[in-house]
C-alpha positions as a Python dict, from the first residue, in 0.01 Angstrom:
ca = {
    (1, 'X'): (0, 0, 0),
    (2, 'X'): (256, -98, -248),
    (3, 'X'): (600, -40, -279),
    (4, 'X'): (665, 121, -606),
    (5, 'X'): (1111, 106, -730),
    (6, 'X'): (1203, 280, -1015),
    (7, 'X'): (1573, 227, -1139),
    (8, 'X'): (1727, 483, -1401),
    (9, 'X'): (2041, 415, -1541),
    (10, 'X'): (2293, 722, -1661),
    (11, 'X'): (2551, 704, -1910),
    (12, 'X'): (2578, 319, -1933),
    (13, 'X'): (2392, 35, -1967),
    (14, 'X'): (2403, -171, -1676),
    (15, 'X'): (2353, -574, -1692),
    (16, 'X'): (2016, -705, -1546),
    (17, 'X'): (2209, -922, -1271),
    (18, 'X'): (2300, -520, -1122),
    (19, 'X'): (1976, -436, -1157),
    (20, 'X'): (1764, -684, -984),
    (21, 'X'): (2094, -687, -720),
    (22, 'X'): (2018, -318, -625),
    (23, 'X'): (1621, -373, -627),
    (24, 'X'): (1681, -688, -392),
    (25, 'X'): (1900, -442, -145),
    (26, 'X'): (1683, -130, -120),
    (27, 'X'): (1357, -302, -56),
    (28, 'X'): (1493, -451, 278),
    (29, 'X'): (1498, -113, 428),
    (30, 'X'): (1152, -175, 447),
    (31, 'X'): (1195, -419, 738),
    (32, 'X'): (1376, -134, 929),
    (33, 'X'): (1058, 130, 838),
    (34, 'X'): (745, -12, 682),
    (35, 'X'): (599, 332, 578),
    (36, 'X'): (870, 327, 308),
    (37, 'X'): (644, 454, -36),
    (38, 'X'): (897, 485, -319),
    (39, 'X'): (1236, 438, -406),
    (40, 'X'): (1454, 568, -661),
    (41, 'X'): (1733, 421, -777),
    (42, 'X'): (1981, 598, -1010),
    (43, 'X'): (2299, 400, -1129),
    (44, 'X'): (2572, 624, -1273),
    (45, 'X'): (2916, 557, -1417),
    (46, 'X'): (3160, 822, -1543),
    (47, 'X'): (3509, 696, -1620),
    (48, 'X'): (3639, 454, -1444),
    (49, 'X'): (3374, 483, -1119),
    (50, 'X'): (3052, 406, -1086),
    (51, 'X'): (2774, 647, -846),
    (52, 'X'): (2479, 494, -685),
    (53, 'X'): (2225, 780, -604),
    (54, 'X'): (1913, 597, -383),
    (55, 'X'): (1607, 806, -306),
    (56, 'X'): (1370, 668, -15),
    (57, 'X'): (1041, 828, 16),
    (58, 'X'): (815, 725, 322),
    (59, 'X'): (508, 857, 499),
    (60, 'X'): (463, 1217, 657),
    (61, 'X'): (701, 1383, 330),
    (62, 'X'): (988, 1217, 480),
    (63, 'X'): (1257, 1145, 242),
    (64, 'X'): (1654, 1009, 258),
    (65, 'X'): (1893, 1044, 40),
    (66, 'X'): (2203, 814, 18),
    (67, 'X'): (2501, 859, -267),
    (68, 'X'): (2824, 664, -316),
    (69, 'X'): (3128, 655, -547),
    (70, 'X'): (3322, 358, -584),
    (71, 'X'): (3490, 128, -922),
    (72, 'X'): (3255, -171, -846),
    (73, 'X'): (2887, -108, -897),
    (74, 'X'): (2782, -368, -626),
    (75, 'X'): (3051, -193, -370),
    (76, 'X'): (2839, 131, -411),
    (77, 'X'): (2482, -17, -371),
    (78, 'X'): (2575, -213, -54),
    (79, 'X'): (2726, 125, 100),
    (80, 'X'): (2434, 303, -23),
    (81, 'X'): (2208, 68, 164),
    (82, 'X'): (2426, 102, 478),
    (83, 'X'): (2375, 469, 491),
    (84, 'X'): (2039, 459, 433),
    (85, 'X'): (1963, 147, 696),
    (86, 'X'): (2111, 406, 959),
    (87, 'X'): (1907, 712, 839),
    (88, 'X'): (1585, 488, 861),
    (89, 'X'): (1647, 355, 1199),
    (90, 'X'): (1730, 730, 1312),
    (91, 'X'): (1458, 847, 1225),
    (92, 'X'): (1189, 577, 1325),
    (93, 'X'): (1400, 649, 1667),
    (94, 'X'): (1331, 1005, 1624),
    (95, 'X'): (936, 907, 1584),
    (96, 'X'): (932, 678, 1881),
    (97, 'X'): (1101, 896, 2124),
    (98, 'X'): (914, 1236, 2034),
    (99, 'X'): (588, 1092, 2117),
    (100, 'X'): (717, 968, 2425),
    (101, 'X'): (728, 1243, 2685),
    (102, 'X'): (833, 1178, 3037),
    (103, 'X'): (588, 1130, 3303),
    (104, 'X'): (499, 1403, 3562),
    (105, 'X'): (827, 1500, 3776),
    (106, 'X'): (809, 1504, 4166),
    (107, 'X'): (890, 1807, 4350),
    (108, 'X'): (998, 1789, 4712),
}
């Protein structure tokens, strides 16, 4: 299966070095969760600040969304893919431990 990024860009044309930066950082959450489909990428800038808007789609309809505001487009991705690194991990948790039930209790 095949990882398939898409990048948008909103109200400004954003260099190619930004670009390939933010595709580099969002397909490393697929170490964390390797059921990762699609992502979206959608870089934003209105004034002075630039929005990152990252869309993570993954097996089972499971999808996380991760936003951040900041002047410095690379500031934004990076705390984009924080938030989403700690989404993933919760819920591959989640996954783990609901299939995991405890084993018969003793009663004295």
């Amino acid at each position: 299966m095949t990882l398939r990024i898409d990048l948008t860009d909103r109200h400004a044309q954003h260099a190619d070095t930004v670009k390939d930066y933010a595709r580099e950082k969002v397909e490393k959450l697929t170490r964390f969760f390797d059921q990762v489909q699609h992502i979206e990428i959608v870089l934003d800038k209105e004034h002075d600040d630039h929005s990152v808007e990252v869309i993570v789609s993954a097996n089972n309809h499971m999808h996380f969304v991760g936003h951040a505001t900041n002047p410095s487009v690379m500031a934004c991705i990076d705390r984009v893919v924080d938030k989403l690194e700690r989404q993933v991990l919760k819920a591959k948790e989640r996954l783990r431990d609901h299939h995991r039930g405890e084993g018969p209790r003793a009663t004295t």
